[in-house]
N, C-alpha and C positions, 0 to 999 in steps of 0.2 A: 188466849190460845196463840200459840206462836205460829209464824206462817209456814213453816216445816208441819205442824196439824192443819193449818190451813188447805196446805198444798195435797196432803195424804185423804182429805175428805171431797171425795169427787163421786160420789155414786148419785148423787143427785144431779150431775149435770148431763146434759142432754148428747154428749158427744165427747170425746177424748181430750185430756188434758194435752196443749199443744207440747211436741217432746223438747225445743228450744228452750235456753235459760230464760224466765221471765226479766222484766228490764222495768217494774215501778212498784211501790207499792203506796195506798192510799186510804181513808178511811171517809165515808161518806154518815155522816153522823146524823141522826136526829131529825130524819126523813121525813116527810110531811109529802104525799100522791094525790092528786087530783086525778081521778080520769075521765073522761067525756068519748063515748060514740059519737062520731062525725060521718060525714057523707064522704064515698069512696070519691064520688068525682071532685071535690072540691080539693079531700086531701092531696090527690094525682099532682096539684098546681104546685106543690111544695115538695116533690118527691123525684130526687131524678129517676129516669125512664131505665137506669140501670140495677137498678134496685125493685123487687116487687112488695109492695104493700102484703103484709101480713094482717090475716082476718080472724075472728075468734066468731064462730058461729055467721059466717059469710057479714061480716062488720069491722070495720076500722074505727083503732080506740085513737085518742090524743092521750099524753099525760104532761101534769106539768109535777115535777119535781122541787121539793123545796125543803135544803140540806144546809148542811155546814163541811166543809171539803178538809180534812186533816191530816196530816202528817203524809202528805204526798211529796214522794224520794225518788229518785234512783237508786237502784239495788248498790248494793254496798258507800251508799251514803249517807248521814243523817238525815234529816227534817231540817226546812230553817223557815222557824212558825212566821215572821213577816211576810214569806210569800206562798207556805203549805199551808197555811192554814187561814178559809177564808169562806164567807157565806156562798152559796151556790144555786142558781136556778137553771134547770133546763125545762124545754118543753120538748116531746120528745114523742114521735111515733114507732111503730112495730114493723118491722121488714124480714125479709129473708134474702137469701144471695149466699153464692156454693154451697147449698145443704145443707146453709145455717140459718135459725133466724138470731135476730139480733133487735138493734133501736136504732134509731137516724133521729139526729137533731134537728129542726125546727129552728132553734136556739138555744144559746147559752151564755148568764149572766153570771160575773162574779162580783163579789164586795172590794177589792181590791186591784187599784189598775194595773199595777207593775207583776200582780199574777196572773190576772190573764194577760199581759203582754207575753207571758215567759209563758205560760199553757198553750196559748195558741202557736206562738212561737216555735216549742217544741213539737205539736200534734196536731197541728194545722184543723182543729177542733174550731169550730167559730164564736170562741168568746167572746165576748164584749162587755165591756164595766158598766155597771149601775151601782147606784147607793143602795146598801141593803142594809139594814137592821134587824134584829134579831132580839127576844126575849123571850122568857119561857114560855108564854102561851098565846102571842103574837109573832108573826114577821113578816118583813114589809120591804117593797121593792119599789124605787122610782128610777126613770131614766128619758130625761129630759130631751136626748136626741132622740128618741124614737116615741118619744110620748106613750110610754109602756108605764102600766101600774099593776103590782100587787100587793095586796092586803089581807093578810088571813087570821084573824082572831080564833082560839080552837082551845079547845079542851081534851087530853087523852085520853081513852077509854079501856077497857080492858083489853087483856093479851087475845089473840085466834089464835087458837090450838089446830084447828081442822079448816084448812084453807081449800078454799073452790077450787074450779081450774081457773077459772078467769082470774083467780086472786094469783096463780099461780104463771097463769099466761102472761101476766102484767109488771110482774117484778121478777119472775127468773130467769133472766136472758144474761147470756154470757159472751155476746160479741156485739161490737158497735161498727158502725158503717157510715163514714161520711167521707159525702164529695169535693172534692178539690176543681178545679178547670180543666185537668188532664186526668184526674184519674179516681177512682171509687177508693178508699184507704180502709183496710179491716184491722179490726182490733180485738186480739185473744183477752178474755178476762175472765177471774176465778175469783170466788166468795163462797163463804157457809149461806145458805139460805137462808132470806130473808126472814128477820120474827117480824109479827103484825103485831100492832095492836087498832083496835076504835078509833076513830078520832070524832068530836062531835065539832062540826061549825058553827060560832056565834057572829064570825059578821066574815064573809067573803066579799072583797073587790078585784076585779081581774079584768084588764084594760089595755091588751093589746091593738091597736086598731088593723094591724096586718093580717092578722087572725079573725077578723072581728066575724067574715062568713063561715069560720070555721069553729070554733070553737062559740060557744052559745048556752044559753041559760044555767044551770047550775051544775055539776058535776053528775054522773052517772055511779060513781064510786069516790068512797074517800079511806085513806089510810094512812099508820103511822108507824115510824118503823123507828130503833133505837139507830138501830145504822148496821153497816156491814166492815170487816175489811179485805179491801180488794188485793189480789194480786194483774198486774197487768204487764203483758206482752207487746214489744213493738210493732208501730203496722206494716202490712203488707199493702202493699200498690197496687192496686188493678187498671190498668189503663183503658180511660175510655174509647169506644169506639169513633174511630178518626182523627185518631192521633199516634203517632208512632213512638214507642220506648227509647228511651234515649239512653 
């Protein structure tokens, strides 16, 4: 599908395709969702005050995402797979803010250091490098400064044709939200919706210790996805309260 069908399939999204020229485009491949119900007040510790937690049935989810990042460009440039193309984890909760909701990062890890240099760089996203690996029914994360592991042994299972809402609350979100020291940064994004498939788990390890009150015994939800491709739009600034625009 070319991103001209991309761009013309919007009935699924929750609010208007933004009217500015988009400015990336990216593919997130071969998805692997963990999700976990967490306690509202715990999550609060990790969430600026500018931002409100988004709830599905009065509850705050976590999710940790665990991808492979491709052929991410600027518009009218190629790909240059040494630094588009690269394993990916985020961990990542659900917000809203100006009558969007969206996702707020927690964190995020890539396989590649001189890509997240140049990701964060560009999109003041809070990457940070770890060793990642990847094989077809394994992937595996260590990162020695933060003393972060994960390990996920899994098998795929068949396609969902008929998704819940929570399955739908958890993966259709089309704007991302993250703070900077001055100011909240929004970010437009557009994809075909997510396909599902099963996934079954044969050995999970997951070993953050920052998270450790927060995230907790086994997942709530597990899921898999072939991937999507994104289009994405530059951010917008919001400036925190007490600090003035410059």
């Amino acid at each position: 599908m070319t991103i001209r069908d991309i761009l013309n399939t919007a009935e699924h999204r929750p609010w208007k395709m933004p009217t500015e020229s988009w400015k990336f485009y990216q593919e997130w491949n071969n998805a692997i969702f963990l999700h976990w119900q967490v306690e509202l007040s715990e999550l609060k510790k990790f969430v600026p005050k500018e931002l409100e937690i988004d709830l599905f049935d009065g509850k705050p989810w976590i999710s940790v995402v665990a991808f492979t990042m491709e052929k991410i460009r600027p518009k009218n440039l190629p790909s240059f797979p040494p630094i588009s193309d690269f394993d990916e984890i985020n961990i990542r909760t659900y917000v809203k803010s100006n009558d969007k909701t969206g996702v707020y990062f927690l964190s995020i890890e890539g396989g590649k250091s001189l890509s997240c240099k140049v990701a964060k760089g560009m999109s003041e996203l809070p990457y940070r490098f770890s060793e990642i690996k990847r094989t077809e029914n394994q992937y595996e994360s260590n990162n020695s400064e933060f003393n972060d592991k994960l390990n996920i042994q899994f098998t795929i299972g068949k396609g969902i044709t008929e998704k819940t809402e929570l399955e739908k609350w958890l993966t259709e979100r089309y704007a991302l939200f993250q703070d900077t020291e001055k100011s909240i940064n929004e970010f437009e994004i557009h994809h075909l919706e997510w396909t599902i498939n099963e996934i079954d788990l044969i050995n999970l390890e997951f070993n953050y210790p920052r998270f450790g009150k927060l995230i907790k015994n086994k997942p709530n939800k597990i899921q898999y996805s072939k991937g999507v491709k994104v289009i994405a739009w530059g951010k917008n600034k919001k400036e925190k309260t007490g600090y003035n625009t410059v």
